[in-house]
VEXKEKOL-646542 format. One record per residue (C-alpha): residue number from 1; x, z, y. Coordinates in steps of 0.25 Angstrom, whole numbers, plus 5000, padded with zeros to 4 digits. Each point is the difference from the previous one (the first is absolute). Layout:
{atom NUM, {X, Z, Y}}
...
//
This chain:
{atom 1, {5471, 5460, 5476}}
{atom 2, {4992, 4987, 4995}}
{atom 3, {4989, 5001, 4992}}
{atom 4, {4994, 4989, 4990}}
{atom 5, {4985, 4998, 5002}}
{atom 6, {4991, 4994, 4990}}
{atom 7, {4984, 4996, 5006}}
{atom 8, {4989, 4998, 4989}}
{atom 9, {4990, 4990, 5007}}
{atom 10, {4987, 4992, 4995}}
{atom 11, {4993, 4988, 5004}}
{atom 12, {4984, 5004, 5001}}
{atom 13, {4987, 4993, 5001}}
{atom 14, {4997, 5002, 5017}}
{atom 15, {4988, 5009, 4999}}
{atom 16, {4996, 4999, 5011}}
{atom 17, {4995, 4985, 5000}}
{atom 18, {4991, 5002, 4987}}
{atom 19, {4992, 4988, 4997}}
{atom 20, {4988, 4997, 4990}}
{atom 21, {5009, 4995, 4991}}
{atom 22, {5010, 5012, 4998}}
{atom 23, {4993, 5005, 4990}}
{atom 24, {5000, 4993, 4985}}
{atom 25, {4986, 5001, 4989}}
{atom 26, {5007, 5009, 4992}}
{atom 27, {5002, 5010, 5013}}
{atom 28, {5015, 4999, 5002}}
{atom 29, {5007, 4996, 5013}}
{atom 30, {5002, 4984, 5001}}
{atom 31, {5014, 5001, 5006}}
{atom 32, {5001, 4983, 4999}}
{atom 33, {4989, 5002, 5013}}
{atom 34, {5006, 5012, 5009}}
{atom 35, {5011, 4995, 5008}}
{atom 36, {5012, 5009, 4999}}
{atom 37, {5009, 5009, 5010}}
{atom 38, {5010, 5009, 4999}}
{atom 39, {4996, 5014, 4995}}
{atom 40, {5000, 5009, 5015}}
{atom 41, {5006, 5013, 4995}}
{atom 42, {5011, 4992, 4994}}
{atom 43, {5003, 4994, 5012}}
{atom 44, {5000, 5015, 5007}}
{atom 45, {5011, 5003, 4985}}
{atom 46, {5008, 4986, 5005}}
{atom 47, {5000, 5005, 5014}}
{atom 48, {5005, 5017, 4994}}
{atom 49, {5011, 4992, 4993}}
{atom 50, {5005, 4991, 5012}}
{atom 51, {5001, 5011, 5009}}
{atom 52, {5008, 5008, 4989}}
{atom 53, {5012, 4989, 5000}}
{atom 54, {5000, 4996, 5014}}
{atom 55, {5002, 5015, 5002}}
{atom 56, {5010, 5004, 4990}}
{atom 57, {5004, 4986, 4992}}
{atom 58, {4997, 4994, 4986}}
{atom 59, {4990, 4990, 4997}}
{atom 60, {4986, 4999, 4996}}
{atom 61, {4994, 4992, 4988}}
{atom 62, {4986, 4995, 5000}}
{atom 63, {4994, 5002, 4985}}
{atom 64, {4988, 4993, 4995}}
{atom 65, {4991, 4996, 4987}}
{atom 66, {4989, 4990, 5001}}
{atom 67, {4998, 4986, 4998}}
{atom 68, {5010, 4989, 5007}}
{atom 69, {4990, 5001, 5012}}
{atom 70, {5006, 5015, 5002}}
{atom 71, {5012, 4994, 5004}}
{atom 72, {4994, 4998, 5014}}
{atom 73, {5001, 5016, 5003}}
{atom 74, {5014, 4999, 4997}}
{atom 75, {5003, 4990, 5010}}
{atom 76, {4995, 5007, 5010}}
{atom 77, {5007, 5012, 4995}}
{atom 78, {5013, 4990, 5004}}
{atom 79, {4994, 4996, 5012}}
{atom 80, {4999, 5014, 5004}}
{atom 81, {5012, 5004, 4997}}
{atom 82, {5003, 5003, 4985}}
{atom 83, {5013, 4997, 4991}}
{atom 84, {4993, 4996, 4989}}
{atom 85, {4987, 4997, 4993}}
{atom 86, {4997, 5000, 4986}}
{atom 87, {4987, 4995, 4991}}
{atom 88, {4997, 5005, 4987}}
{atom 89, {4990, 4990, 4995}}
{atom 90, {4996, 4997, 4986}}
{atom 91, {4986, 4999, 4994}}
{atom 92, {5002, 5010, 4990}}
{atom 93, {4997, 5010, 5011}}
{atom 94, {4989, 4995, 5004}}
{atom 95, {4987, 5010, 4999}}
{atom 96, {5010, 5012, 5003}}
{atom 97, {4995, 5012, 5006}}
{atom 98, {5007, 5009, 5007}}
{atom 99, {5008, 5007, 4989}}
{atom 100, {5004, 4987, 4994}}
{atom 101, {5001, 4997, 5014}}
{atom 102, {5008, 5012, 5004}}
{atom 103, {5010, 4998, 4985}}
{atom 104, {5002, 4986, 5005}}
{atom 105, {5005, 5003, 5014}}
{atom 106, {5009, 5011, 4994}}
{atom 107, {5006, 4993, 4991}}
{atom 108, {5002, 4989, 5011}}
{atom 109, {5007, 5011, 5010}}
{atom 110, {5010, 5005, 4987}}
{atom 111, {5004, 4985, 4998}}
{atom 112, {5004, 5000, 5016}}
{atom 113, {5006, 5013, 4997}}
{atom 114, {5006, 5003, 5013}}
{atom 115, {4992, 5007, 5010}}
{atom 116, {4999, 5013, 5008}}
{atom 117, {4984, 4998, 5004}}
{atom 118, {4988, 4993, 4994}}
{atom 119, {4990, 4998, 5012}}
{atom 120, {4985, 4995, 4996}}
{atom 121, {4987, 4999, 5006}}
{atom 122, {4992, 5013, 4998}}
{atom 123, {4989, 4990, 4993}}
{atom 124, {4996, 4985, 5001}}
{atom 125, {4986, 4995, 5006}}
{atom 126, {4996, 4995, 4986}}
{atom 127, {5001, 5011, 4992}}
{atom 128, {5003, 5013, 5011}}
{atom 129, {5002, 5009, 4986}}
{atom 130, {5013, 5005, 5007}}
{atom 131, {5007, 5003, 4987}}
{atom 132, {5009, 4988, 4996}}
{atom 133, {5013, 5007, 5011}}
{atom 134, {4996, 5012, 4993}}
{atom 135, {5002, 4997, 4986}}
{atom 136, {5011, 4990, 5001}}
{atom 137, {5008, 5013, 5007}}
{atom 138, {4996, 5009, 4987}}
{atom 139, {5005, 4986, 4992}}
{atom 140, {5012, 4999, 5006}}
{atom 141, {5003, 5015, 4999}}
{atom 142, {5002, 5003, 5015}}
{atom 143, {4992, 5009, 5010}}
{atom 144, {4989, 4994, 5009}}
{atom 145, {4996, 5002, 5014}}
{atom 146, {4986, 4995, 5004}}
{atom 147, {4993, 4996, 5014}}
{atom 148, {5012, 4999, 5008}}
{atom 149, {4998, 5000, 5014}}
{atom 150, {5012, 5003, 5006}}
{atom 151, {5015, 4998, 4993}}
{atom 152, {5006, 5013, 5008}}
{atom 153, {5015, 4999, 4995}}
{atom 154, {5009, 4996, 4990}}
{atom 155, {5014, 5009, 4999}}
{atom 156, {5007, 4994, 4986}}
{atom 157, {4993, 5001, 4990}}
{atom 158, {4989, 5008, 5005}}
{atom 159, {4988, 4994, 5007}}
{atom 160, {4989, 5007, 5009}}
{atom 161, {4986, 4995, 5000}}
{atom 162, {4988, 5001, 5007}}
{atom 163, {4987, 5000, 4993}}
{atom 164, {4985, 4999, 5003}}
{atom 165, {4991, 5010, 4992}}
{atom 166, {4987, 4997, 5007}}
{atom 167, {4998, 5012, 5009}}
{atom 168, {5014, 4999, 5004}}
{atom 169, {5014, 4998, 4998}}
{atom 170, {5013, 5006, 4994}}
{atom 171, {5016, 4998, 4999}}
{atom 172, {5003, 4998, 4985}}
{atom 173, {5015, 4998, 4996}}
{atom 174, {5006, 4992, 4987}}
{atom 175, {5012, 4998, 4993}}
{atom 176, {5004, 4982, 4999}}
{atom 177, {4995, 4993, 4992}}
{atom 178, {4986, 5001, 5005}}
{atom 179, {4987, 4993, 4998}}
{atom 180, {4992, 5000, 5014}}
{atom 181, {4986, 4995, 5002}}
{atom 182, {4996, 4996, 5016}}
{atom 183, {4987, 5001, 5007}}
{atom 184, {4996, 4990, 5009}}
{atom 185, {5001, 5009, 5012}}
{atom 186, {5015, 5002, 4997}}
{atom 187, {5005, 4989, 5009}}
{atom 188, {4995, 4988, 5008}}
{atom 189, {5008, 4987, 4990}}
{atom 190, {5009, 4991, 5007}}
{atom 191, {4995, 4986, 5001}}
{atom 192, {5008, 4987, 4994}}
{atom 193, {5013, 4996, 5004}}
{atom 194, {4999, 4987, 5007}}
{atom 195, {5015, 4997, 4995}}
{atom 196, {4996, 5005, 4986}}
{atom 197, {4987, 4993, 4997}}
{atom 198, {5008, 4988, 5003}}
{atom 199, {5010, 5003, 4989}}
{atom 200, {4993, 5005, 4990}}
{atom 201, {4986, 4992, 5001}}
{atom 202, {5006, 4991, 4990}}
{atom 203, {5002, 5011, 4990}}
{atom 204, {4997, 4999, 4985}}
{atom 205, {4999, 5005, 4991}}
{atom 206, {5003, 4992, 4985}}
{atom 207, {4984, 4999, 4995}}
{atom 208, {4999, 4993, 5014}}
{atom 209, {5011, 4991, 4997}}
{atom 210, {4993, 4995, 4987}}
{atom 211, {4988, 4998, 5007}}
{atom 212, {5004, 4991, 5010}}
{atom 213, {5008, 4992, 4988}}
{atom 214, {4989, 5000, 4992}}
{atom 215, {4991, 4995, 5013}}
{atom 216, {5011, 4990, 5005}}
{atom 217, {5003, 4994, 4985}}
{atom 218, {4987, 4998, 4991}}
{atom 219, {5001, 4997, 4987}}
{atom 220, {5015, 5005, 4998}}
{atom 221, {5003, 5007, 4989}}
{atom 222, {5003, 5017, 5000}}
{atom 223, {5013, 4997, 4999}}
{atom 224, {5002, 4993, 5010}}
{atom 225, {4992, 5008, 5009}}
{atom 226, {5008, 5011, 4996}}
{atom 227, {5013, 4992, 5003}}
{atom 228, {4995, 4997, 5015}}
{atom 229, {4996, 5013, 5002}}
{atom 230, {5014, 5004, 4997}}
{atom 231, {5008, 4991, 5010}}
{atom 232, {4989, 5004, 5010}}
{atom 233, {5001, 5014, 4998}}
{atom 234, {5016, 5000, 5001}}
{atom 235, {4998, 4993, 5013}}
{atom 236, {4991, 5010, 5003}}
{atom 237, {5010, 5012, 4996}}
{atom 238, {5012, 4995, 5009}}
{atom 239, {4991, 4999, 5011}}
{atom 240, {4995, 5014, 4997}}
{atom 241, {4987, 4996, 4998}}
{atom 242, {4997, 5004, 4987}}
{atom 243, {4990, 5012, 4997}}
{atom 244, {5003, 5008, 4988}}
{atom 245, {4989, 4998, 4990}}
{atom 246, {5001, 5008, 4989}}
{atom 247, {4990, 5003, 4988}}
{atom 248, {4996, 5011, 4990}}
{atom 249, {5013, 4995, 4990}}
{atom 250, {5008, 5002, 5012}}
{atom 251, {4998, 5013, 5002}}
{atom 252, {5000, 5003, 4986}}
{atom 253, {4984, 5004, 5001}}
{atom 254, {4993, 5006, 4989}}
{atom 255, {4990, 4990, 4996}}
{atom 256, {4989, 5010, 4995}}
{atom 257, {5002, 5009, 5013}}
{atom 258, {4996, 4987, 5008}}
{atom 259, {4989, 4991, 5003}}
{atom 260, {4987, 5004, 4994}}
{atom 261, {5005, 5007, 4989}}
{atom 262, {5008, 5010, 5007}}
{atom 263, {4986, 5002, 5009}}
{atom 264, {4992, 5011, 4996}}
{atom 265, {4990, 4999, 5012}}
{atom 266, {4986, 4995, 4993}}
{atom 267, {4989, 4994, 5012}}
{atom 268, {4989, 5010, 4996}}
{atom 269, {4990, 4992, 5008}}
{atom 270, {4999, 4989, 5011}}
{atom 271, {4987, 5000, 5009}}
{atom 272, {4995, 4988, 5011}}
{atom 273, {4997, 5007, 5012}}
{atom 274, {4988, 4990, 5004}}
{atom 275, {4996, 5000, 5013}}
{atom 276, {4987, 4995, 5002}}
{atom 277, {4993, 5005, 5014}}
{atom 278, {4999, 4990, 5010}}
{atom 279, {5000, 5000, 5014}}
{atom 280, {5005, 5012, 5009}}
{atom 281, {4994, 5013, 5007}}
{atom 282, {5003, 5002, 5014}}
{atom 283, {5004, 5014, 5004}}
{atom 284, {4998, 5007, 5013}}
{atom 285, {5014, 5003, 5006}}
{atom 286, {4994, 5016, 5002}}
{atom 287, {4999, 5012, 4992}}
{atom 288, {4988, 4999, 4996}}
{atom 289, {5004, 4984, 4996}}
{atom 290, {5013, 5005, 4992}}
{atom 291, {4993, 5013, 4993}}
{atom 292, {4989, 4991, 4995}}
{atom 293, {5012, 4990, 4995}}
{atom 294, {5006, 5011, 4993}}
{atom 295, {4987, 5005, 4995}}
{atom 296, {4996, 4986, 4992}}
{atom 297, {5013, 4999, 4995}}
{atom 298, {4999, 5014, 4992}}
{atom 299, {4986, 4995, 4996}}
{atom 300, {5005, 4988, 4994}}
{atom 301, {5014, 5006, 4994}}
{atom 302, {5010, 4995, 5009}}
{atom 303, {5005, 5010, 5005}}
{atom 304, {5000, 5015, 4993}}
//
């Protein structure tokens, strides 16, 4: 029996090469100076989904929002093996947190409409709340299965999962449609298809399209813009080149649910960690070295 996958992924800002100016005057996170890779649990979701139709059929559709740049993860969705992608961009969505987030993506998977699982990332690096799977499963209505480590069986509609809880593990079972969140230790992710990166590198999406118009052709009007987008993007389409870009209207998106005013999460505070010793203390590789470390470090708060 084939079963039809959808896989929320993100684009975030690669936390792991933070420099001085990641952070903005006002305190928040200057995304325009981080560079961007693909979210890692949702690579461990893609790979879940992957494994599910090269076992038992179906496809497998890649589901993003964000900016144009976003389009990037869903390439590599493609080059990894994905049916489809699909960008929900629009500014109106900007500032979301993770229930407008969460309505947004759920509204996104009922436009789709057909699917036996939704897979996502049990939480991004830039946010690592773990609650936008959750909610869009109590959005869409349909039960949920968190920290997937293991996808033991699927018999019809019934699927047999096992999770992580921390101290240990357990078998749950679930009736289809599902909505599975993954860990990272779930499965190692394929690498990109050499064959596929060279088919679907030149991928677009339709905000791409207008931006290499508008590059190519200053001074054109809108409508002409518009007008050579449109040839581009046929071209694109028979080729089956063309990424789906959708926005809120397309989903048929509540306006006040999205955006910042469907965001009730208020920043109570933002602090500046300054760090201002200088300089370095050696420590004796001993006991004696490393209890004295520890020792300091209590003194001064950093630990304890």
């Amino acid at each position: 029996m084939p079963y039809d996958s959808i896989v929320l992924v993100k684009q975030v800002p690669d936390t792991a090469n933070v420099t001085a100016e990641a952070m903005k005057e006002d305190g928040t996170v200057n995304r325009a100076a981080l560079p961007t890779i693909f979210n890692p649990e949702d690579l461990n979701a893609l790979e879940t989904a992957l494994e599910v139709r090269d076992n038992y059929g179906g496809t497998v559709t890649a589901l993003t929002m964000g900016p144009p740049k976003a389009a990037d993860v869903l390439r590599a969705c493609l080059f990894r093996g994905a049916d489809r992608g699909i960008l929900l961009t629009d500014r109106r969505a900007a500032a979301s947190d993770t229930l407008a987030t969460s309505y947004i993506l759920s509204q996104a998977v009922k436009t789709i409409s057909r699917y036996d699982m939704v897979f996502a990332g049990r939480q991004a690096i830039d946010g690592d709340t773990a609650q936008v799977g959750p909610q869009c499963a109590e959005k869409l209505g349909i039960p949920q299965v968190t920290y997937l480590e293991q996808l033991v069986s699927l018999d019809g509609p019934v699927v047999r999962i096992r999770r992580n809880i921390g101290h240990g593990w357990e078998i749950v079972e679930g009736k289809l449609p599902v909505l599975i969140t993954v860990i990272g230790s779930a499965n190692k992710p394929r690498p990109p298809k050499a064959r596929r990166v060279m088919r679907f590198k030149r991928a677009k999406v339709m905000a791409e399209i207008v931006g290499e118009v508008k590059a190519e052709q200053a001074g054109v009007s809108d409508d002409d813009v518009q007008a050579e987008a449109g040839r581009r993007a046929a071209a694109f389409e028979e080729k089956g080149l063309l990424l789906r870009q959708w926005s809120l209207d397309d989903i048929g998106a509540d306006l006040e649910r999205c955006g910042l005013a469907g965001s009730p999460t208020k920043v109570f505070r933002v602090q500046s960690i300054v760090l201002t010793k200088e300089g370095y203390t050696e420590v004796q590789a001993t006991e004696d070295g490393v209890r004295q470390m520890i020792h300091e470090l209590v003194i001064d708060r950093t630990l304890g």
